[in-house]
C-alpha positions in Angstrom: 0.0 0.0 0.0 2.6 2.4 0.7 4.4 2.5 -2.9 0.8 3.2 -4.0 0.1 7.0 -5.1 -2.8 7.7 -2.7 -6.0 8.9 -4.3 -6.9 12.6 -3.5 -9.7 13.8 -1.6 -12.5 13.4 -4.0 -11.8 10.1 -4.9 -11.3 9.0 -0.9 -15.0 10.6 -0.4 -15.9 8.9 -3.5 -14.3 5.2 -1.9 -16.1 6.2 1.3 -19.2 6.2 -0.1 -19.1 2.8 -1.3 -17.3 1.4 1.9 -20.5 2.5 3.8 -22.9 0.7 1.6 -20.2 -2.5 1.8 -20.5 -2.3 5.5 -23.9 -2.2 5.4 -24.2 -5.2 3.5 -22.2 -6.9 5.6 -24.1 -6.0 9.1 -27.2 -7.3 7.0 -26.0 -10.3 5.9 -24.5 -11.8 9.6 -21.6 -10.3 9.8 -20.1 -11.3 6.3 -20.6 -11.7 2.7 -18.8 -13.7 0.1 -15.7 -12.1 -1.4 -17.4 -12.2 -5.1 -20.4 -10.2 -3.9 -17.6 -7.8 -2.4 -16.1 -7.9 -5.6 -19.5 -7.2 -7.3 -20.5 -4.0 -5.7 -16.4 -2.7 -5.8 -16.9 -3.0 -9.5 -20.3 -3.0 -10.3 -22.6 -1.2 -7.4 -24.7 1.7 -9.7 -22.9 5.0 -9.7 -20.2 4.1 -6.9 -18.3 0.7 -8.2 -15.1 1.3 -10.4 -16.9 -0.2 -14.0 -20.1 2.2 -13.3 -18.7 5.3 -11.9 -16.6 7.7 -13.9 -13.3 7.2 -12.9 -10.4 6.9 -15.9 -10.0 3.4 -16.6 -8.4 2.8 -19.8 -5.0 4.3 -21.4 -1.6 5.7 -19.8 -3.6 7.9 -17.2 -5.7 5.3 -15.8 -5.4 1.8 -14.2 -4.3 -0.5 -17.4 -4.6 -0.2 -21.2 -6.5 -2.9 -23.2 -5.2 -4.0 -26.2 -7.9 -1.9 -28.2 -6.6 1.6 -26.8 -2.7 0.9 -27.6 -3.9 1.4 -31.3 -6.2 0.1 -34.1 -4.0 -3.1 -35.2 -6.2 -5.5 -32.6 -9.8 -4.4 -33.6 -8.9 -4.6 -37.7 -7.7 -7.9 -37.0 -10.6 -9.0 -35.0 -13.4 -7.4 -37.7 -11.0 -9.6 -40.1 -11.6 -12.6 -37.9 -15.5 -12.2 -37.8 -16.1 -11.0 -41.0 -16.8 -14.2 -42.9 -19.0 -15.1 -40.5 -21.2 -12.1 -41.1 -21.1 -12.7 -44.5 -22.8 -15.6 -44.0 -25.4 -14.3 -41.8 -26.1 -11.6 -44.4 -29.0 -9.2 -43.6 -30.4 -8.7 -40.2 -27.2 -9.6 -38.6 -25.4 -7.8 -35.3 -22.7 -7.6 -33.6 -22.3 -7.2 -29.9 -19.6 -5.9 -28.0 -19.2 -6.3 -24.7 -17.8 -3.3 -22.3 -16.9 -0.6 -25.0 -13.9 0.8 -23.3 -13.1 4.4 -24.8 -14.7 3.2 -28.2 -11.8 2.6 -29.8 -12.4 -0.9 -30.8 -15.9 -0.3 -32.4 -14.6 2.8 -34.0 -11.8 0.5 -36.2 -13.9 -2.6 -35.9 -17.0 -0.8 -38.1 -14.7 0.6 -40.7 -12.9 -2.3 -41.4 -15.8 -4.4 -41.6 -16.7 -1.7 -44.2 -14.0 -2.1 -46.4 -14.1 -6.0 -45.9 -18.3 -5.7 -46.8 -19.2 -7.1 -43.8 -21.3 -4.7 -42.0 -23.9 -6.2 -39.6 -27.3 -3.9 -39.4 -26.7 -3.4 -36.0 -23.1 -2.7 -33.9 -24.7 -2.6 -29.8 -22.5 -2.0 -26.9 -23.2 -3.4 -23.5 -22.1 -1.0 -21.1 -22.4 -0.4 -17.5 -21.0 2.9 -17.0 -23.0 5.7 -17.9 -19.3 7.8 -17.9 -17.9 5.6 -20.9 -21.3 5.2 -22.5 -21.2 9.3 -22.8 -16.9 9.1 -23.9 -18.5 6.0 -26.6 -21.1 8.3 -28.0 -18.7 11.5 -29.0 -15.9 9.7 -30.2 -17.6 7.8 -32.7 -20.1 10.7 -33.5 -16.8 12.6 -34.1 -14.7 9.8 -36.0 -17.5 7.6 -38.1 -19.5 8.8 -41.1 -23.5 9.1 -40.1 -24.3 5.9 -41.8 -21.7 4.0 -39.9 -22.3 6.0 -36.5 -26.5 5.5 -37.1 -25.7 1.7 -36.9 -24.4 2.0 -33.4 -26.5 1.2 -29.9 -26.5 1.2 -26.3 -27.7 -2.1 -24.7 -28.2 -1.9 -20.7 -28.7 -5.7 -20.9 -28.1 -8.4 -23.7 -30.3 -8.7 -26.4 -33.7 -10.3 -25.6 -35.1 -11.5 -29.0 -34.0 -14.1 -30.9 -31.3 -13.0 -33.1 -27.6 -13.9 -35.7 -24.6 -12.6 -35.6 -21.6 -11.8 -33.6 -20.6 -11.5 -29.9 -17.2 -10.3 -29.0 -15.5 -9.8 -25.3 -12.3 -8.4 -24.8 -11.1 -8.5 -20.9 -14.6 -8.8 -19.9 -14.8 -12.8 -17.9 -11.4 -11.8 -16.1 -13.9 -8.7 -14.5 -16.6 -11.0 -13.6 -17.3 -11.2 -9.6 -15.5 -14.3 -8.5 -16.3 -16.7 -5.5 -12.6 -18.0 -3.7 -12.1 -21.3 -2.3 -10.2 -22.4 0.5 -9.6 -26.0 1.4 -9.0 -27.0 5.8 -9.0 -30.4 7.0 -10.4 -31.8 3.3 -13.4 -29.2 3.2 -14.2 -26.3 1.4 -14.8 -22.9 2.1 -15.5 -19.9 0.6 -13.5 -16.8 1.4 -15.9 -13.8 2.6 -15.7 -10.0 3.5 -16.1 -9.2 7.3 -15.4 -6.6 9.9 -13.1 -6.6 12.3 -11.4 -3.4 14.6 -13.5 -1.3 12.0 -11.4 -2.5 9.0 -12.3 -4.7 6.0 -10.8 -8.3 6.8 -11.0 -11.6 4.6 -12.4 -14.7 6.6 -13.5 -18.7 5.9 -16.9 -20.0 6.3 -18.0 -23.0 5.0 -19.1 -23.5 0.9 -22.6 -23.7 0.0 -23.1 -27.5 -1.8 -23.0 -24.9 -5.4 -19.5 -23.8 -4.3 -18.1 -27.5 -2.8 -19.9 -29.2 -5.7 -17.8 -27.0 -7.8 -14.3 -26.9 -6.1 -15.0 -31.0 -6.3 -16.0 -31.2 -10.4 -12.4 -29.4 -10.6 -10.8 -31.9 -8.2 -11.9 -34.6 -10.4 -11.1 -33.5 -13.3 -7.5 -32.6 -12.3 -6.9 -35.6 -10.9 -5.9 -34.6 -7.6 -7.6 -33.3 -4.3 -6.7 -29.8 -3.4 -3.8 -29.4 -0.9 -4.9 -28.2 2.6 -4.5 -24.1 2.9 -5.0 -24.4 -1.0 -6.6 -21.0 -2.6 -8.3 -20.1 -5.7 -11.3 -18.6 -7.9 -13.5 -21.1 -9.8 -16.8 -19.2 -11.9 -19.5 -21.8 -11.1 -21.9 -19.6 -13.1 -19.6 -18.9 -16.0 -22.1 -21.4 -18.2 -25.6 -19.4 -17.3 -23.5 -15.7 -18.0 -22.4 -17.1 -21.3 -26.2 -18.4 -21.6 -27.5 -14.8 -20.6 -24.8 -12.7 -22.9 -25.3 -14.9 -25.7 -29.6 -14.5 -25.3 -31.6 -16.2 -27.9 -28.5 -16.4 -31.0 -29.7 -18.4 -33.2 -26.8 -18.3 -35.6 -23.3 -16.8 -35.3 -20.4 -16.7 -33.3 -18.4 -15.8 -29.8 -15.4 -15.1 -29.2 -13.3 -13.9 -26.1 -10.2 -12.5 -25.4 -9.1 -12.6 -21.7 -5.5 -13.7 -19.8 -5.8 -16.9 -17.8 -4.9 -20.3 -18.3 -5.5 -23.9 -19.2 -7.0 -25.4 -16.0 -4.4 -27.8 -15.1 -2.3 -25.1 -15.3 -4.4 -22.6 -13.4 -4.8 -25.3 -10.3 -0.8 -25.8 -10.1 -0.1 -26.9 -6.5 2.7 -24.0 -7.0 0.0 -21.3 -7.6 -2.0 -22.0 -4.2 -3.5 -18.6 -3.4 -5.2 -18.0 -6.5 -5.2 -15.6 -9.4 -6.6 -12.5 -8.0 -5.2 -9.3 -8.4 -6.1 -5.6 -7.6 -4.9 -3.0 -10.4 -4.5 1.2 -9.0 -2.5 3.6 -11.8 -0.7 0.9 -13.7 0.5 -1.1 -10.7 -0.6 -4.6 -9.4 -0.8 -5.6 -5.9 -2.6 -8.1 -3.6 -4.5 -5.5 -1.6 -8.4 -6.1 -3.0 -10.3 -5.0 0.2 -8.0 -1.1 -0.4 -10.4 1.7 -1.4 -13.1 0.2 -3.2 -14.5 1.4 -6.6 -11.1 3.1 -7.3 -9.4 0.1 -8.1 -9.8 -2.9 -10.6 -10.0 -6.3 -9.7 -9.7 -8.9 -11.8 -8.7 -13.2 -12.0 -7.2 -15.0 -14.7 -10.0 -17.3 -16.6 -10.0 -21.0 -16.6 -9.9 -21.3 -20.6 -11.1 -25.1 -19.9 -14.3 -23.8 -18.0 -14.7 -21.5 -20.7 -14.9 -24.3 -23.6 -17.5 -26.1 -21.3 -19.5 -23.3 -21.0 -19.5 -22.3 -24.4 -20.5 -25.9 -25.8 -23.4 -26.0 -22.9 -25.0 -23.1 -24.2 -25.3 -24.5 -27.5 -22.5 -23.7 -29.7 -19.8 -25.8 -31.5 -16.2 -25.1 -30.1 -14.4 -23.3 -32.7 -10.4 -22.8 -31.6 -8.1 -21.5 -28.9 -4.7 -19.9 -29.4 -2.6 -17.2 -28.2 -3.5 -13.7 -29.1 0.0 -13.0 -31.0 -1.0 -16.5 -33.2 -4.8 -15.3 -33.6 -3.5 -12.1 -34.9 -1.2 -13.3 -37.3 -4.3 -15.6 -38.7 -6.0 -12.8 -39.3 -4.3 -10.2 -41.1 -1.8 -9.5 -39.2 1.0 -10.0 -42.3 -1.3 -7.2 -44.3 -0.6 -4.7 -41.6 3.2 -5.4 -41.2 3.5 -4.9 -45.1 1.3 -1.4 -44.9 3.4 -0.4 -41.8 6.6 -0.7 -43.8 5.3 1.6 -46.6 4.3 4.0 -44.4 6.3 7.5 -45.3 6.4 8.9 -41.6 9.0 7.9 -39.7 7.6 8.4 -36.4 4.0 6.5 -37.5 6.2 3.9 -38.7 7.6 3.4 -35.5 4.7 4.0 -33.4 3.1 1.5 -35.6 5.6 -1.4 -34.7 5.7 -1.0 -31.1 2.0 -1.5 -31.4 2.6 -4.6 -32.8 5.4 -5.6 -30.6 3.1 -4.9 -27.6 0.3 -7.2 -29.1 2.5 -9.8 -30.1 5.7 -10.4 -27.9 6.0 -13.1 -25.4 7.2 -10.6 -22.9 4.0 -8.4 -23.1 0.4 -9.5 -24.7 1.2 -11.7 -27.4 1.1 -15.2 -24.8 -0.6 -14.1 -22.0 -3.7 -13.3 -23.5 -5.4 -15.8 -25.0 -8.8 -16.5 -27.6 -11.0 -18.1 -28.0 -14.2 -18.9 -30.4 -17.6 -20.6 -30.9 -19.5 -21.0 -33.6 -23.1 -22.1 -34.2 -24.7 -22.5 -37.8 -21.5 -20.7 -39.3 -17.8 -21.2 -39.4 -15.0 -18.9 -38.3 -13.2 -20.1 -41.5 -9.5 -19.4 -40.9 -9.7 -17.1 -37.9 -7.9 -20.3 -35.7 -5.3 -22.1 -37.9 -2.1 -20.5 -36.7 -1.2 -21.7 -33.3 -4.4 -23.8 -32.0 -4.0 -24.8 -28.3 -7.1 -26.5 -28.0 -5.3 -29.7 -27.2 -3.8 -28.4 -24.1 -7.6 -27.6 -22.7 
């Protein structure tokens, strides 16, 4: 805590706010309530958590930067990715994005399906944050043409009709309130939020049989039985939120982008206190219960959860590889050829770092991951380069 630059006085007031309504929950609840309900209301609580407030999120003066704000490289490549499918789907299909960030994806994403003649009739955003709804609106009123702008919508919940097309999520599961697990004397337990000497504290009570039936479908599939004082996050309802985001699609695709792991990977013996991690002004730490709604908190996905819940909501498993090989399946050897003919020198560069950023072991190329499903369609090539799906 004490390398972190404190917040100033608005933002404290601001935390405050939301600590009072935590602690209320708490005293209402006996005492305690589950760390992913914690997490929910430090992220999510209307006007007060950190996605639905109007704190600066994304880019060099906020908390992290997403791979659509570093540049437009990632969103053409994406739009490159989806467009066959929407050329399948022809008239009457959408595209859903969920989380908009600044905009910046949708703004590249809709002109390139442009060029590529793959325009869905519809491009909605699902976004919690009135703030960044507001940021969404101007910068692609200012940086689309009215037709391309006029196709644009704001969605306070997923789409409730039957419908085709495309859903896309870019750091969106990694965000999605988490319950933690503990394992004593061969039980489980799920972490929750209490009170003690008027501070915010983390304590154990035992897992509800969703929880421990959970923690145990993971056991058995790994093999192994947790070690005692063993740690971690496991999404029980990741398959009814893919279920609920995806609605009533009748044909189309999904595909997320997220950093996480395989889960034999994920469960390592070595890695025994989870994935969790709090991000403040471009700096990680392990302090989650520190001024809530002015910090993000996130966990790495379980990409083998993810393919389970994706084929039990109805759709055919499509591929999973790095991001760095996804993007070089889809278009990325195009852009590297335009960069080099580019006549600025300092574009050019800017240009390459970009795709050094995206692409490099060291930064996002192999920790972030992708993956796809399809129903009724086919991604086509979007997965050839680099498929991982044999390590799920």
């Amino acid at each position: 805590m004490s390398s972190l630059p404190p917040p100033d006085a608005d933002a404290l007031a601001h935390s405050a706010r939301l600590d009072t309504l935590i602690r209320a929950q708490i005293a209402g609840n006996g005492g305690a309530i589950p760390f992913s309900r914690f997490m929910e209301l430090a992220l999510y609580a209307p006007g007060l958590g950190y996605y639905s407030a109007g704190a600066s999120k994304f880019g060099e003066s906020g908390d992290f930067v997403t791979a659509p704000e570093i540049g437009p490289i990632f969103a053409a490549c994406v739009a490159a990715s989806v467009a066959p499918v929407l050329q399948q789907i022809g008239a009457g299909g959408r595209f859903l994005e969920l989380g908009g960030g600044t905009g910046a994806f949708a703004e590249v994403a809709l002109k390139r399906l442009m060029e590529l003649d793959a325009l869905p009739d519809r491009y909605a955003i699902l976004e919690p944050s009135a703030e960044l709804r507001e940021r969404q609106r101007e910068r692609l009123q200012e940086r689309l043409t009215p037709p391309l702008f006029e196709l644009v919508e704001w969605l306070d919940a997923p789409f409730n009709d039957d419908w085709d097309g495309v859903l896309f999520a870019n750091e969106v599961i990694d965000a999605l309130p988490t319950p933690r697990f503990a394992m004593e004397a061969g039980e489980v337990y799920e972490e929750h939020v209490a009170i003690e000497d008027g501070a915010l504290i983390r304590v154990l009570r035992p897992a509800d049989a969703f929880l421990g039936n959970a923690v145990r479908h993971l056991e058995r599939n790994l093999g192994r039985e947790f070690e005692a004082g063993f740690r971690s996050e496991t999404l029980p309802q990741l398959p009814y939120w893919v279920q609920a985001v995806s609605g009533g699609m009748r044909s189309g695709a999904m595909l997320f982008v997220d950093y996480g792991y395989v889960r034999g990977e994920y469960y390592l013996p070595e890695r025994n206190d989870g994935t969790l991690r709090a991000f403040y002004r471009h700096r990680m730490h392990n302090e989650p219960l520190l001024w809530p709604g002015l910090q993000d908190l996130t966990a790495s996905v379980d990409f083998t959860a993810l393919a389970e819940a994706g084929v039990s909501a109805g759709f055919d498993f499509a591929g999973y590889c790095s991001q760095a090989s996804f993007l070089l399946g889809n278009g990325l050897a195009e852009v590297l050829e335009r960069i080099e003919r580019i006549a600025d020198e300092g574009e050019r560069l800017r240009r390459t770092q970009e795709v050094k950023r995206l692409t490099l072991p060291s930064e996002m190329g192999e920790r972030f991951q992708v993956m796809g499903f399809e129903k009724g369609v086919e991604f086509g090539a979007a997965f050839l380069a680099g498929d991982l799906s044999f390590r799920l």
